[in-house]
GUGU-672888 format. One line per 4 residues: number of its first residue (from 1); their letters; for each residue x, y, z of C-alpha. Coordinates in nm, 3 decimals. Last residue first. Layout:
% residues N
NUM = a = X:Y:Z; ... $
% end
This chain:
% residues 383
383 = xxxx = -1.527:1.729:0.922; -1.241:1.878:0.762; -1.032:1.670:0.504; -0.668:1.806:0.550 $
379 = xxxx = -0.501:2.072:0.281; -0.236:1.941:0.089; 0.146:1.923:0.131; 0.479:2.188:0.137 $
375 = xxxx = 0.665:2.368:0.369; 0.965:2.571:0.213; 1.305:2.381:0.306; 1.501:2.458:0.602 $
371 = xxxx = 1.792:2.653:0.605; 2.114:2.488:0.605; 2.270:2.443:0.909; 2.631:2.558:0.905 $
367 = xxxx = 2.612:2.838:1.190; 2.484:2.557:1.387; 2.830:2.373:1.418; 3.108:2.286:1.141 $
363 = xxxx = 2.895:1.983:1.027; 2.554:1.990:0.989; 2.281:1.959:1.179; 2.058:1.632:1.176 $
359 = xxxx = 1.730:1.646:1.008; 1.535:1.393:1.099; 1.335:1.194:0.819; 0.940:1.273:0.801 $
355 = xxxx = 0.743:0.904:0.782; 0.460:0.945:0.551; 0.100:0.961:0.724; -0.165:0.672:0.632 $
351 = xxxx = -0.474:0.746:0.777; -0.423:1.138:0.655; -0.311:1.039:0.323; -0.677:0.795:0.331 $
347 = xxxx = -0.872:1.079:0.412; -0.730:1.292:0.135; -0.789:1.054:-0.067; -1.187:1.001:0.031 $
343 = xxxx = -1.193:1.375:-0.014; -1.099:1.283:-0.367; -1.361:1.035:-0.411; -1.638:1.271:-0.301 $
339 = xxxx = -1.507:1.557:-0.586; -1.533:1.267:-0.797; -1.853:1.170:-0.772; -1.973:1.519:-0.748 $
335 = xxxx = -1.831:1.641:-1.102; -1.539:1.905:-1.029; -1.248:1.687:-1.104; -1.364:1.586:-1.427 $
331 = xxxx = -1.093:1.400:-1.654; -0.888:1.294:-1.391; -1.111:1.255:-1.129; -1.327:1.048:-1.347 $
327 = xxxx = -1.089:0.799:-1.408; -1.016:0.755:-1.809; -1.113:0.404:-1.993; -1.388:0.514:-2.176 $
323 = xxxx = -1.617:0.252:-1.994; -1.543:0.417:-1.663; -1.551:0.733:-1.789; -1.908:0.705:-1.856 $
319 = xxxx = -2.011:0.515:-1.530; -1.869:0.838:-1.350; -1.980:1.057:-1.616; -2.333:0.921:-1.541 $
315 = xxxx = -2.304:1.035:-1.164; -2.358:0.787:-0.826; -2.288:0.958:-0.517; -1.945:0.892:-0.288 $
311 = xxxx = -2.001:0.893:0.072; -1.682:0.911:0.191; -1.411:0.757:0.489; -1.684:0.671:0.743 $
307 = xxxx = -1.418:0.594:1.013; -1.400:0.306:1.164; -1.588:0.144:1.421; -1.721:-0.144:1.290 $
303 = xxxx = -2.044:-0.138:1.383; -2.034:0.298:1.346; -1.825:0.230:1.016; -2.146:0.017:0.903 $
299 = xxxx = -2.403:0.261:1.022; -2.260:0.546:0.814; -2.193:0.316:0.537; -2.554:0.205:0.558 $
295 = xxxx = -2.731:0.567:0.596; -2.947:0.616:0.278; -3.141:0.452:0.052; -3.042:0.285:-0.298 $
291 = xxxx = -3.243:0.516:-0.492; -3.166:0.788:-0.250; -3.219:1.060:-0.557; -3.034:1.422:-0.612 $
287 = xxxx = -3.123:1.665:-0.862; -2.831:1.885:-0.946; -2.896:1.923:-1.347; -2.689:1.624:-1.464 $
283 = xxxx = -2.860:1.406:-1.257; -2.687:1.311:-0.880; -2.831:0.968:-0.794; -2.790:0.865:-0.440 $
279 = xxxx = -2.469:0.722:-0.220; -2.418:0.512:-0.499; -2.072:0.427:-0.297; -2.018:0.423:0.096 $
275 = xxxx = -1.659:0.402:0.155; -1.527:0.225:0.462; -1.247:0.253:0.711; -0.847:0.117:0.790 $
271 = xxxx = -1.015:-0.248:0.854; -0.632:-0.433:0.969; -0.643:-0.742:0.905; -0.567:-1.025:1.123 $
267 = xxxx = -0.773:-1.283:0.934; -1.035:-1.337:1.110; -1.067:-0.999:1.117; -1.088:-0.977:0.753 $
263 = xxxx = -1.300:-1.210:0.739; -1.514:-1.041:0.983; -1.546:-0.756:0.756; -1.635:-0.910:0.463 $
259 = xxxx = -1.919:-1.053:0.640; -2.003:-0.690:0.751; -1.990:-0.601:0.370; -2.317:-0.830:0.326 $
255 = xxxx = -2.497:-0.660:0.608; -2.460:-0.363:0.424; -2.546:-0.443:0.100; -2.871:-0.576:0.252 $
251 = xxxx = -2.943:-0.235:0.472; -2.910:-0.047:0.156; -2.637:0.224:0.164; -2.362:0.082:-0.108 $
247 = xxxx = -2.072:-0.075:0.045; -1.714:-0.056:-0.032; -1.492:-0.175:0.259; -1.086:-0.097:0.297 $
243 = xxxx = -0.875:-0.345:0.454; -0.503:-0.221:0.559; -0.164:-0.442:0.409; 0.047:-0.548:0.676 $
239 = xxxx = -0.012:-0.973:0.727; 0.037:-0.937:0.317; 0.028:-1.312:0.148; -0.157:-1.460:0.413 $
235 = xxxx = -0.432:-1.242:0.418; -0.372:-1.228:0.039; -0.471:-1.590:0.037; -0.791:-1.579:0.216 $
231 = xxxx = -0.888:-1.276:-0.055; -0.829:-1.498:-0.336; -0.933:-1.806:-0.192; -1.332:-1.689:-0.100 $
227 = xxxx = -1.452:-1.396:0.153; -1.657:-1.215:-0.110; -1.588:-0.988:-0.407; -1.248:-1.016:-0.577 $
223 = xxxx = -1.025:-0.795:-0.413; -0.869:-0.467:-0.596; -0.549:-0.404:-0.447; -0.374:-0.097:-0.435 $
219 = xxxx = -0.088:0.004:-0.410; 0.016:0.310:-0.195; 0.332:0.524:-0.133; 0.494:0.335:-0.417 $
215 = xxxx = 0.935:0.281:-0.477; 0.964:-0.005:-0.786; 0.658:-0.179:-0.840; 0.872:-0.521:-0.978 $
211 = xxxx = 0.626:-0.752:-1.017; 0.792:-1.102:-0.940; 0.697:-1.122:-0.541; 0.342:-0.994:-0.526 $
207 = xxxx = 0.201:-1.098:-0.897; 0.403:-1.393:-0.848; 0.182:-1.493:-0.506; -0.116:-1.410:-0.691 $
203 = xxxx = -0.042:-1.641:-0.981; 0.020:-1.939:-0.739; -0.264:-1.898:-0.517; -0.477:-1.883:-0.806 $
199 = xxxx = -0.386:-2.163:-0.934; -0.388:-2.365:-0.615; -0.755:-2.252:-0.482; -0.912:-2.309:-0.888 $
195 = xxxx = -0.888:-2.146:-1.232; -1.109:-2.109:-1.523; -1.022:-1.749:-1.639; -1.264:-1.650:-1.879 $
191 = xxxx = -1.128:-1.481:-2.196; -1.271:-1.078:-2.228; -0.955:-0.985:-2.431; -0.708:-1.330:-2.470 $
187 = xxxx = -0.489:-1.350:-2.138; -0.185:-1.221:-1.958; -0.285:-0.856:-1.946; -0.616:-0.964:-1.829 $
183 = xxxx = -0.461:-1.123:-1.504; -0.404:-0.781:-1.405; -0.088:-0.500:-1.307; -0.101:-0.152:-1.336 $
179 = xxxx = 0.119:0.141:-1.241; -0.040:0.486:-1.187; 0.141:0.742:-1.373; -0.116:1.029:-1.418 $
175 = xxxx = -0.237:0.854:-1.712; -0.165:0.432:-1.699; 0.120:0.275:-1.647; 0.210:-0.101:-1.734 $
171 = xxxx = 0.377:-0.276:-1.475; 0.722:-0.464:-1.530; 0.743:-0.819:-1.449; 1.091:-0.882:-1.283 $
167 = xxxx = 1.368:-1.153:-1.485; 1.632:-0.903:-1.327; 1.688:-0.727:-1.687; 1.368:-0.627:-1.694 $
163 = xxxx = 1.041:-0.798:-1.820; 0.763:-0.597:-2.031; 0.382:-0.655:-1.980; 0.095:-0.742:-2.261 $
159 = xxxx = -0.096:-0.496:-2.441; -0.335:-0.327:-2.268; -0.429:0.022:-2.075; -0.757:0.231:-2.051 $
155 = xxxx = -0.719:0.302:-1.683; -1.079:0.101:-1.655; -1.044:-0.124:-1.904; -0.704:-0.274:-1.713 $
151 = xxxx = -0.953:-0.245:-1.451; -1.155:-0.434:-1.508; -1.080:-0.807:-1.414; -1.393:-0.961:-1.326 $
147 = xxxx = -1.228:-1.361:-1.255; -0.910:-1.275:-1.106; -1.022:-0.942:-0.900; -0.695:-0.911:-0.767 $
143 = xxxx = -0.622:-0.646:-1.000; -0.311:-0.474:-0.873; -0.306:-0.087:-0.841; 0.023:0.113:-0.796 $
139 = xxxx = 0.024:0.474:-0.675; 0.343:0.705:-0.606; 0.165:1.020:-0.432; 0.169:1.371:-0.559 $
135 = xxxx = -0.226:1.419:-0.441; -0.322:1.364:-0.831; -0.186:1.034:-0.768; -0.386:0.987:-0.462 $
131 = xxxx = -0.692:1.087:-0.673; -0.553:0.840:-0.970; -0.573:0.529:-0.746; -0.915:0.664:-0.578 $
127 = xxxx = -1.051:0.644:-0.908; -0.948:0.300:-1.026; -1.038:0.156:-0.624; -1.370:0.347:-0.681 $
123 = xxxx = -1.425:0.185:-1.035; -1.348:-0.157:-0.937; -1.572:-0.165:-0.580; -1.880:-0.028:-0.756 $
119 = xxxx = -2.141:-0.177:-0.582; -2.218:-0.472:-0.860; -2.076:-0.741:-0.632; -2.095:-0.840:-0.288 $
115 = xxxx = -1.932:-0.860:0.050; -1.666:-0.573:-0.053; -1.300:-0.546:-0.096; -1.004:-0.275:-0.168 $
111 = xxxx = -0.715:-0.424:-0.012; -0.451:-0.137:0.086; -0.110:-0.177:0.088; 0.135:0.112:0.226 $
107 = xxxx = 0.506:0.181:0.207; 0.577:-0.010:-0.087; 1.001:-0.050:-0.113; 0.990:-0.356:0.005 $
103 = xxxx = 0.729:-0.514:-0.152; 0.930:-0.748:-0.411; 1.235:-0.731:-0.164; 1.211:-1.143:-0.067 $
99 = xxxx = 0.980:-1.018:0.205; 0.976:-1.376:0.484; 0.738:-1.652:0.491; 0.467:-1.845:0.628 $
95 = xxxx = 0.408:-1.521:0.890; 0.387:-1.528:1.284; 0.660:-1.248:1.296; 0.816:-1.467:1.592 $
91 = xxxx = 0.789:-1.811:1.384; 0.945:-1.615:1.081; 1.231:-1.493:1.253; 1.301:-1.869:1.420 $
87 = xxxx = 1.283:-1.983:1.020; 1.507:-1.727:0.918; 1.715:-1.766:1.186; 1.734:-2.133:1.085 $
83 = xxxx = 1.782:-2.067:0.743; 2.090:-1.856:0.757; 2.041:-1.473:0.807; 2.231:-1.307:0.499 $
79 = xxxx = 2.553:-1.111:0.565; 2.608:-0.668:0.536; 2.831:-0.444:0.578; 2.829:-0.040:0.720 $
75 = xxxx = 3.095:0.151:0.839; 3.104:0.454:1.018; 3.358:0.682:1.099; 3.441:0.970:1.313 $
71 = xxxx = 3.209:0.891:1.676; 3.274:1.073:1.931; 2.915:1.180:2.001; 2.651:0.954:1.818 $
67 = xxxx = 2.520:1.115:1.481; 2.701:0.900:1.331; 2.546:0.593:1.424; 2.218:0.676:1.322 $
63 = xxxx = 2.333:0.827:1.014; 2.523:0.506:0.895; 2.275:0.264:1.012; 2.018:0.464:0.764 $
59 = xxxx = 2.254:0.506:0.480; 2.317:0.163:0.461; 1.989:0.032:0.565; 1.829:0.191:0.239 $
55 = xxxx = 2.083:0.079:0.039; 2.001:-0.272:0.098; 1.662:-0.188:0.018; 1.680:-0.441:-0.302 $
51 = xxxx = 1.764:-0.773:-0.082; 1.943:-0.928:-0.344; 2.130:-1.135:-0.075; 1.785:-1.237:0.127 $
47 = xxxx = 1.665:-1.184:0.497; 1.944:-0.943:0.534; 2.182:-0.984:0.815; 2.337:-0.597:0.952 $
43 = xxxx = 2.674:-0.592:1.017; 2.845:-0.236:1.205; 3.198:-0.129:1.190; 3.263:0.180:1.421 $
39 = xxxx = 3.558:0.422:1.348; 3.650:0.659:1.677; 3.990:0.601:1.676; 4.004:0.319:1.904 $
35 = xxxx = 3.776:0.106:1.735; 3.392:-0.014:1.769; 3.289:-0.334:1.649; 2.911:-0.397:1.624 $
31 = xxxx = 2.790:-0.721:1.540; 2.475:-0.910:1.344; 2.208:-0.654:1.404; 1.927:-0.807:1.186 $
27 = xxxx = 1.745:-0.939:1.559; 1.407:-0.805:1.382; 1.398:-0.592:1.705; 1.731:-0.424:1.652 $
23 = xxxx = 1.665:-0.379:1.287; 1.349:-0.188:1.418; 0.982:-0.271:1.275; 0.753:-0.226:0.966 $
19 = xxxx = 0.815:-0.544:0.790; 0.827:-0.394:0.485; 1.021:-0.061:0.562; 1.289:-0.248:0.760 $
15 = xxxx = 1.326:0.053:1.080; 1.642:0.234:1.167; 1.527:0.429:1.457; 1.641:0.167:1.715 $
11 = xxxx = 1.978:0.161:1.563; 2.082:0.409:1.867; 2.007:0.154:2.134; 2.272:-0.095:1.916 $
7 = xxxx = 2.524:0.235:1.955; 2.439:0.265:2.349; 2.495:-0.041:2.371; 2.818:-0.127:2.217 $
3 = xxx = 2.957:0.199:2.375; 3.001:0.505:2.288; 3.330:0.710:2.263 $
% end
């Protein structure tokens, strides 16, 4: 029969998928009562009652604990930290608050920024959102970008937003199943938003906690350009999301994007890598120009060092399909642009690895495994 420590060492692999560390860590084990039969009760304290991975932590604690010798029952319940654990869980996560389940089930955030504008920033975030799609992976993109929202244009989607049943804001989904949120599905077509620091604070913060993006391996976020509120803010907002730059080669672009960079640092982000866009002009017949010059991205990552995640040329279909409100990659895989933008997806899958679960064996002894399921997954970037 184990013990009370061995079972809490045990719970060590059952990790909150927003906050990214062990139930044991987060101090969520409440108690662990084992009886003389071999049943073990265990309480876990959510940080809110309608926490919406509760499930998750059910079945987790209950295979971890199983899977412990002598052990013939598990069962799992559940309480809500009161506000002063909350508070002394807060002060040793060094956030302003604590996941009230909106992210929870998002496995990876990635802010899409750059120093300046006019390099391209919407339309690679739009295409690299349907690459990763086209990679089997559950994509979400939310336009940050409060006062140049495009990309509803981009994916070709409008109309204003559903609500559920739990008072949630529904995304809208564009081809390939990407969901979508923006501030232009909440406003007149091609309005202005006139908004300052509090404002847009406040409609950030509900685009994060009352948008319900179901279960996503990635979302998205296209950052205004600059270091201003917006981007300050989603610091705050998501301590675990990953900062990707978008630079174009030129020497002044690129000393631009380093002062994105150190906001982010500032900031305790993560940089994950950068993406060097109009990396020359591709004409329909081949011909390539460095109209913008060559080598800042490359010289950028080196500064930074990151990786050098793509160096994506500029095409005409890739400004074309912009307007027309379809992602190049979806509509032309094979056109250079987008054959660059997928590599950059494969690069990002391979940053961003999902978590495999164990297989434990099944009952009646190793005669009763099942077999093990065909391999599947995508082919690695090479260098």
């Amino acid at each position: 029969m184990p013990s009370s420590e061995q079972i809490l060492k045990a719970l060590e692999v059952v990790i909150d998928p927003e906050l990214h560390k062990s139930i044991v860590e987060l101090g969520m084990v409440r108690s662990i009562d084992v009886q003389p039969d071999g049943g073990v009760d265990v309480v876990v304290s959510l940080t809110t009652a309608g926490c919406p991975i509760r499930n998750h932590f059910e079945t987790a604690v209950a295979e971890a604990v199983g899977a412990l010798e002598g052990v013939t029952r598990v069962g799992v319940g559940f309480d809500v930290l009161n506000a002063q654990e909350k508070s002394e869980l807060q002060r040793r996560l060094g956030r302003g608050s604590l996941p009230e389940g909106a992210l929870a089930r998002v496995s990876n955030i990635i802010c899409v920024g750059s120093g300046k504008g006019g390099v391209g920033k919407s339309t690679i975030t739009a295409n690299l959102a349907a690459a990763l799609a086209g990679e089997g992976r559950r994509v979400g993109v939310l336009d940050a970008d409060v006062w140049g929202y495009s990309i509803p244009r981009m994916f070709g989607v409008a109309g204003r937003p559903p609500v559920s049943a739990e008072r949630k804001i529904l995304p809208l989904e564009a081809a390939g199943g990407v969901k979508v949120m923006s501030i232009g599905f909440f406003v007149e077509e091609d309005a202005a938003v006139v908004w300052r620091g509090p404002m847009l604070h406040k409609a950030l913060t509900q685009f994060l906690e009352d948008v319900d993006w179901g279960e996503l391996d990635f979302l998205l976020v296209d950052l205004p350009p600059g270091t201003g509120d917006v981007s300050m803010t989603l610091a705050q907002l998501l301590p675990q999301a990953k900062f990707l730059i978008v630079t174009t080669p030129q020497p002044a672009a690129q000393r631009v994007a380093r002062r994105s960079a150190d906001m982010a640092s500032k900031v305790d982000l993560e940089i994950a890598g950068v993406i060097e866009n109009m990396a020359g002009f591709v004409t329909p017949s081949g011909e390539r120009f460095a109209i913008f010059g060559e080598g800042g991205g490359q010289e950028l990552a080196d500064e930074l060092d990151v990786p050098l995640l793509g160096r994506v040329p500029l095409t005409m279909p890739l400004r074309e399909q912009a307007d027309a409100g379809v992602p190049l990659v979806v509509t032309n895989p094979d056109d250079a642009a987008a054959q660059a933008i997928r590599q950059v997806a494969r690069g990002i899958v391979a940053i961003f690895p999902v978590q495999l679960p164990v297989l434990q064996p099944a009952a009646g002894g190793p005669e009763a495994i099942a077999p093990a399921p065909e391999p599947s997954g995508m082919t690695l970037p090479m260098a």
